[in-house]
C-alpha positions as CSV (number, residue, x, y, z in Angstrom):
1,X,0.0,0.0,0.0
2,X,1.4,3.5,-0.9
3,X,2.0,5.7,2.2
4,X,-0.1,8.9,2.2
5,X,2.0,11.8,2.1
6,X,0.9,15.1,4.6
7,X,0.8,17.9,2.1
8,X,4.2,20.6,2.7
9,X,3.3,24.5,3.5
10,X,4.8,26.6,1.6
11,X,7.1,27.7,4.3
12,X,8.1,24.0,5.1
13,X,8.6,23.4,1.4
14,X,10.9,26.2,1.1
15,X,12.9,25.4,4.8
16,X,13.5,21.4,2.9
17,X,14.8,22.9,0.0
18,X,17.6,25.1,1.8
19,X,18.3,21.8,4.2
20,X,18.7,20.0,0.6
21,X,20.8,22.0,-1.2
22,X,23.0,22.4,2.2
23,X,22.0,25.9,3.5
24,X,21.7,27.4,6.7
25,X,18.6,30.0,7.8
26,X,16.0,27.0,8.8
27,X,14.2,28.6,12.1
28,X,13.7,26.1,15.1
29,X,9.9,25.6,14.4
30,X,10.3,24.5,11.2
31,X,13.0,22.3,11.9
32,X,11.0,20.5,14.6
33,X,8.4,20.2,12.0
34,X,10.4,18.8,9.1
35,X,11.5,16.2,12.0
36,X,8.3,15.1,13.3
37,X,7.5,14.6,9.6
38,X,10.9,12.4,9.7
39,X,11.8,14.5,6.4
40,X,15.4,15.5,8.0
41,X,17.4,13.9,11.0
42,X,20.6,15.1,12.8
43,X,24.1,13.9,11.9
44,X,27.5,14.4,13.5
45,X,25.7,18.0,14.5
46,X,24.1,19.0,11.0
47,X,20.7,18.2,9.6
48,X,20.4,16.1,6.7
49,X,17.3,14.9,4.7
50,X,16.2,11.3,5.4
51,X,15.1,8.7,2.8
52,X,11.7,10.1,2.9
53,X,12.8,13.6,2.8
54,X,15.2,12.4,-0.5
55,X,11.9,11.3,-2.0
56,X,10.1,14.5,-1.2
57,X,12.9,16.9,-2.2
58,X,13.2,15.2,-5.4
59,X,9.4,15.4,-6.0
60,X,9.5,19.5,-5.4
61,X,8.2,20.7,-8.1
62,X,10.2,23.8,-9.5
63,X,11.1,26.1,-7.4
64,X,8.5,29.2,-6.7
65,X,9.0,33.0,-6.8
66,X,9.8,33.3,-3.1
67,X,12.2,29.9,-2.8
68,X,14.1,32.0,-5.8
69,X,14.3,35.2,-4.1
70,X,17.3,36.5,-2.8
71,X,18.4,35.1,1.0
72,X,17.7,38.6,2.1
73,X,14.0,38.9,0.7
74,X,13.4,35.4,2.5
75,X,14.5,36.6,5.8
76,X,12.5,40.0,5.9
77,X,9.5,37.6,5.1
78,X,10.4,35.3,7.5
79,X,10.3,37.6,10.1
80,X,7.0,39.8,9.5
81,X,5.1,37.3,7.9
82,X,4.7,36.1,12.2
83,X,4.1,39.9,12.8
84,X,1.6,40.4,10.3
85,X,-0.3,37.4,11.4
86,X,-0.2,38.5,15.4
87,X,-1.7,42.0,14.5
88,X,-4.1,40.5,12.5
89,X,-2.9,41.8,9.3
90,X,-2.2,38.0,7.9
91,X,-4.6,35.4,8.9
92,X,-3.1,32.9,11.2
93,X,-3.0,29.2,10.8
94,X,-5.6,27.4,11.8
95,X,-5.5,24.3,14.5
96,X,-7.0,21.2,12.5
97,X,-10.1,20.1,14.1
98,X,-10.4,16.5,15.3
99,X,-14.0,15.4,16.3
100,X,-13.4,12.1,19.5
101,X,-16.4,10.2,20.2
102,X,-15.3,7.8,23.0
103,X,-17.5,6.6,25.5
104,X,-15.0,5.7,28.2
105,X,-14.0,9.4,30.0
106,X,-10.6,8.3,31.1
107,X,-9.5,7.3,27.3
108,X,-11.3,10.3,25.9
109,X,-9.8,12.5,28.0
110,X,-5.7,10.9,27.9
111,X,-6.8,11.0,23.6
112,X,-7.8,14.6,24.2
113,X,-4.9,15.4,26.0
114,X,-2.5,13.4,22.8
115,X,-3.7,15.9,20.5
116,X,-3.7,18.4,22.3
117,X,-0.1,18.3,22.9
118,X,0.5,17.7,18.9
119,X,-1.3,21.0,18.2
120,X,-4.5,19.6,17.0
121,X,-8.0,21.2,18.8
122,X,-10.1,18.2,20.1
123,X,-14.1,18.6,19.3
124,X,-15.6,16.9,21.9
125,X,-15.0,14.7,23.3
126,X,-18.7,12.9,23.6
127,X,-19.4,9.6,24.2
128,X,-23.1,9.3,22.9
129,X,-23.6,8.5,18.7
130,X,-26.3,11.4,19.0
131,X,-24.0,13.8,20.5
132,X,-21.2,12.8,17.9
133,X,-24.3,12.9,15.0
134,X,-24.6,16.6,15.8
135,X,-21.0,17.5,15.6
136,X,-20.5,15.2,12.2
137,X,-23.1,16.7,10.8
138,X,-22.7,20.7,11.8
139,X,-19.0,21.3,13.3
140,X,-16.1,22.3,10.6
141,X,-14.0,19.2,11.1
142,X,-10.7,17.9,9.4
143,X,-10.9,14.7,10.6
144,X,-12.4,12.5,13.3
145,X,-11.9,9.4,15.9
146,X,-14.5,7.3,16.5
147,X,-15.0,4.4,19.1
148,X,-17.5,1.5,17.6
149,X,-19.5,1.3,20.9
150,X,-20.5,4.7,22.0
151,X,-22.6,3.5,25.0
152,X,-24.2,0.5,23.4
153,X,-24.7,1.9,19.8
154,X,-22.7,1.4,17.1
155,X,-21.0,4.8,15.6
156,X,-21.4,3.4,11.7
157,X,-23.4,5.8,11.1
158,X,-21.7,8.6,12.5
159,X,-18.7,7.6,10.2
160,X,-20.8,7.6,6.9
161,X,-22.1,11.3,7.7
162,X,-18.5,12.1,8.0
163,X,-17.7,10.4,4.9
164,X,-20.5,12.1,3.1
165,X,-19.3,15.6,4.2
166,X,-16.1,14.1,2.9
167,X,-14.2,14.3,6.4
168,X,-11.7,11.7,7.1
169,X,-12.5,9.2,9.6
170,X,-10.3,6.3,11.8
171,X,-12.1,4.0,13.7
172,X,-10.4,3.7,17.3
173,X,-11.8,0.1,19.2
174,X,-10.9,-2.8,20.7
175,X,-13.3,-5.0,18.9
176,X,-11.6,-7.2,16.3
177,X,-12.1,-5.4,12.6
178,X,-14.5,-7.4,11.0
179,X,-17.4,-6.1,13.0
180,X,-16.9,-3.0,10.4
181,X,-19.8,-3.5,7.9
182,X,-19.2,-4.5,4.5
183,X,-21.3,-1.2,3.3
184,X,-20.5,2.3,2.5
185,X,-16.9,1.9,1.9
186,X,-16.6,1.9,5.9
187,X,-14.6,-1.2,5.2
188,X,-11.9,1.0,4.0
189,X,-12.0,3.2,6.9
190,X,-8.7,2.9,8.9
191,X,-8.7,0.8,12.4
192,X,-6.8,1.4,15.0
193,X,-6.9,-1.6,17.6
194,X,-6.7,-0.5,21.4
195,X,-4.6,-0.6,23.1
196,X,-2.5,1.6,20.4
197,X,0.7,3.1,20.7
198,X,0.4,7.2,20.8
199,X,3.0,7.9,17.9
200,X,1.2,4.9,15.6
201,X,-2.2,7.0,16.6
202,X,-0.5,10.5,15.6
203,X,1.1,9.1,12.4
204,X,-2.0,8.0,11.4
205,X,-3.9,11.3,12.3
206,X,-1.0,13.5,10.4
207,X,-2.4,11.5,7.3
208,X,-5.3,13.1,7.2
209,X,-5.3,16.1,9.6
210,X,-1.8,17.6,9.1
């Protein structure tokens, strides 16, 4: 199966092609990015791409106006851009929006508190399918987590609204995978058995919601 790729911002696209071509002038933050995207590791004290990042540098398509610009032009927008954003002048980014449905408060709330600390903002969490109908149905989402049981129901249809609003969806359970139902492509919704580890759960939210 081919891996799914998290789309590059324009500022991390432009921070892997200096790292690539061996200059310096990467700030912190986007170095910790390019990391936890495991597009660049650190060697003997410098940062080099990893196999990944090869692929992805290679795949750049040419360079744009601002990645040709003189080292100088990059810098000054570097550094307002951030200013601009604080006084409102540029818009800022956006946290991506993962709905949880779990019915269990103690593993909605240590999931909650996961990403959170990855930057993401957690709708919910709620632990009823009507309460997670509602927010499928009406909240901006860009992705969502969904326990099978949510208090004795089954959150099937929960995942097809999201699917028809065209939100990505992972089921999160500890019931075996083939109680998915062979209907409405939920089949081909991604599983994640419980217990999971937290970075297999992140990788596989940054798929979708990065």
């Amino acid at each position: 199966m081919r891996a799914i790729l998290v789309p590059l911002s324009a500022a991390e696209e432009i921070a892997l092609r200096r790292i690539g071509a061996g200059s310096l002038g990467v700030s912190a933050d986007l170095l910790a990015r390019l990391q936890e995207l495991a597009l660049i590791k650190r060697v003997a004290g410098e940062w080099t791409l990893t196999p990944l990042g090869k692929r992805r540098y290679s795949e750049l398509p040419d360079a744009p106006l601002r990645g040709r610009a003189p080292p100088v032009i990059d810098e000054i927008l570097d550094r307002y851009i951030p200013i601009a954003k604080a006084k409102g002048i540029a818009k800022p980014d956006q946290a991506r929006r993962i709905l949880v449905a779990e019915d269990c408060q103690l593993e909605a709330d240590l999931l909650a508190q996961l990403l959170h600390g990855r930057g993401y903002e957690v709708v919910g969490p709620v632990g009823r399918v009507r309460e997670a109908m509602m927010l499928a149905s009406d909240e901006r989402l860009n992705g969502a987590l969904l326990d099978i049981d949510l208090d004795g129901e089954r959150s099937f249809g929960v995942a097809s609204a999201l699917q028809r609003r065209s939100v990505p969806v992972a089921f999160v359970s500890g019931y075996d995978p083939s109680i998915v139902p062979d209907r409405h492509g939920l089949r081909a919704v991604p599983f994640v058995a419980k217990p999971f580890e937290d970075e297999a759960l992140v990788a596989m939210v940054k798929t979708f919601a990065s």
